[in-house]
C-alpha positions as a printed Julia matrix, in Angstrom:
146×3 Matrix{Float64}:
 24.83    7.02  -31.43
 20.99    5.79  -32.04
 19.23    5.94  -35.33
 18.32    9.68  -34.5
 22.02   10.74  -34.65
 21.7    11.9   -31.02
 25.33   11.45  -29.09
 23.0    11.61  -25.46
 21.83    8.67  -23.49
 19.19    7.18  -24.86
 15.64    7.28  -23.56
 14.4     3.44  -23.08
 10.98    3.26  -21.75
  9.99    0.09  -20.32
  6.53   -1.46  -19.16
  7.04   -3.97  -17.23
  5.12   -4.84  -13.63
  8.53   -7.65  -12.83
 11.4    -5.75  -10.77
 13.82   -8.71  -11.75
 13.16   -8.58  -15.38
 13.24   -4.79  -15.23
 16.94   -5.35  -13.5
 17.61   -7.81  -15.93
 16.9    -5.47  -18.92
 19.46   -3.07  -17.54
 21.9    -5.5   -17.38
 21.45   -6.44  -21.15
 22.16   -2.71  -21.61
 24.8    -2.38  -19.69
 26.28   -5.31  -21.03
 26.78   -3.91  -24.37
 28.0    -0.72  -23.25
 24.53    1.54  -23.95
 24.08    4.79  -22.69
 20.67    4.89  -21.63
 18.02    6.3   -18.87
 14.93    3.99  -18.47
 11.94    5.29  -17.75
  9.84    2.19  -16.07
  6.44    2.1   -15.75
  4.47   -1.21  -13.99
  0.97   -0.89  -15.32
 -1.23   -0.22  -18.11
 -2.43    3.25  -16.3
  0.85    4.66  -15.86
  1.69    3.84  -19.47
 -1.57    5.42  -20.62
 -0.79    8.99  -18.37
  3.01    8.74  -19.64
  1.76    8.35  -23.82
 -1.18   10.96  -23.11
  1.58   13.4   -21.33
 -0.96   13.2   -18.07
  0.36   14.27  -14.87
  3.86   14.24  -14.13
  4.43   12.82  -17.01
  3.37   16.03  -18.61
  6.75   17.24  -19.97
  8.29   13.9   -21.08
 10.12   13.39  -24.11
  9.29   10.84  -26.33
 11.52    7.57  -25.76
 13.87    5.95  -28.71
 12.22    2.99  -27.75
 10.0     1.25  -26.16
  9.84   -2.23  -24.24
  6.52   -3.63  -23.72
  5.82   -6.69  -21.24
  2.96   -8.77  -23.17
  1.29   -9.01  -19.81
  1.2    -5.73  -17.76
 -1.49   -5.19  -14.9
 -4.73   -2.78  -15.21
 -4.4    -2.9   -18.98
 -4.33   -5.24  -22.15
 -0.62   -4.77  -23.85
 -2.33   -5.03  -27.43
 -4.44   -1.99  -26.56
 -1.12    0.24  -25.39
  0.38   -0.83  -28.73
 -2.23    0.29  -30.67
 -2.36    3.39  -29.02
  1.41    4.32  -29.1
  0.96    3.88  -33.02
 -1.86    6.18  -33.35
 -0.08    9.25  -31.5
  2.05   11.23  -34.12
  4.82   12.05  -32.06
  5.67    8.09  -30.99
  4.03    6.01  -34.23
  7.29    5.73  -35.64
  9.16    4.81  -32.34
 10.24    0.96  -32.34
  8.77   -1.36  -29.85
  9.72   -4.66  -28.28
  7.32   -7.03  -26.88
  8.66   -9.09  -24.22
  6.44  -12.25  -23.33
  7.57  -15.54  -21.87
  5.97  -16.97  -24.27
  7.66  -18.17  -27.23
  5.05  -16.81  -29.31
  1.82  -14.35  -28.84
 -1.56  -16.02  -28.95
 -3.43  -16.79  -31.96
 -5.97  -14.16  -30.77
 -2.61  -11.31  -30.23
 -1.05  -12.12  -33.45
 -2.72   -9.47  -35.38
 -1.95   -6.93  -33.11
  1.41   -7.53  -32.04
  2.2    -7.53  -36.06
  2.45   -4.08  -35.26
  5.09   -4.45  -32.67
  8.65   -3.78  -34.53
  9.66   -7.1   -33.21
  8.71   -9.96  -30.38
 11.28  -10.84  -28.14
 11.09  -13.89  -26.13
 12.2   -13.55  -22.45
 14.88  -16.33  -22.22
 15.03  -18.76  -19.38
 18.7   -18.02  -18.75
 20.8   -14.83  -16.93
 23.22  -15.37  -19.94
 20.21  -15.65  -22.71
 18.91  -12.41  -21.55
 21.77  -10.62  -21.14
 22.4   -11.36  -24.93
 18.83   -9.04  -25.15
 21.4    -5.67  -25.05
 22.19   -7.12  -28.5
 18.62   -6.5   -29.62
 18.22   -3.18  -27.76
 21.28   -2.18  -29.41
 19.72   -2.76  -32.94
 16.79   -1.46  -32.27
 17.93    1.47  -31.08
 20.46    2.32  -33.81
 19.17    1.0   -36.61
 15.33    0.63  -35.66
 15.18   -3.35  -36.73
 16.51   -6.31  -34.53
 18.83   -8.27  -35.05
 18.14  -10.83  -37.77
C-alpha cells in the first residue's frame, strides 16, 4: 500500500536518458517486492509534455513518485524540479534525484533542496539494488530511509 492508501500498482515515473540504470531501477523494485508501472521518459522535452499533459501524455495520471536523473538531455534537471513543484496537482509528489555524483554542485544545491531526497547512484549491482529500499520509503511513507 503507498502513502495514498491505494492497494494498485504504483505509478513510478522515471527520467532517465541510461537504459541500464533504467533496468537497474526496476530491479531495485522488484527486489523488494513493489507493485509498480514505470513510466520512463529520456529527456527534458518528454518530461516537460508528460508534466504539462501535452500530447499523448494528455490523459496521464499523476505518478506517486518521481525519479529524476541529475543529468537528462535537452533540459537542465533543476529546471524540471522546479517546475513539477509549481503544478498543483504534482507539488506534493516526492522526488528522487539520482546523480553519480556523491553530491550536487555547489551551484545545484539550492535547487535540489527542493528534491525530497538525493540519491547517489552506487557503483555496485548489489548497492543499487538496495535503492528498492528507498523507493519503498518514499513511496509509502513519502521520506527515505534515514
Amino acid at each position: 500500500m503507498n502513502r495514498t492508501g491505494q492497494t494498485d500498482p504504483a505509478r513510478i515515473l522515471v527520467i532517465e536518458d541510461n537504459p541500464a540504470d533504467v533496468l537497474l531501477l526496476r530491479e531495485a523494485c522488484n527486489s523488494e517486492g513493489l507493485e509498480y508501472e514505470f513510466t520512463t521518459l529520456v529527456d527534458g522535452e518528454e518530461a516537460r509534455a508528460f508534466l504539462r499533459r501535452e500530447g499523448k501524455y494528455h490523459a496521464v495520471l499523476p505518478p506517486n513518485l518521481i525519479l529524476l536523473d541529475m543529468n537528462v538531455p535537452k533540459a537542465d534537471s533543476v529546471e524540471i524540479l522546479e517546475e513539477i513543484r509549481r503544478r498543483g496537482d504534482m507539488a506534493e509528489i516526492p522526488v528522487a534525484i539520482l546523480s553519480s555524483a556523491d553530491a550536487p554542485s555547489p551551484k545545484d544545491r539550492d535547487a535540489v533542496s527542493k528534491a525530497t531526497c538525493y540519491l547517489t547512484k552506487p557503483p555496485s549491482l548489489d548497492e543499487f539494488l538496495s535503492l528498492g529500499k528507498q523507493i519503498r520509503s518514499l513511496l509509502e511513507h513519502g521520506v527515505p530511509l534515514p
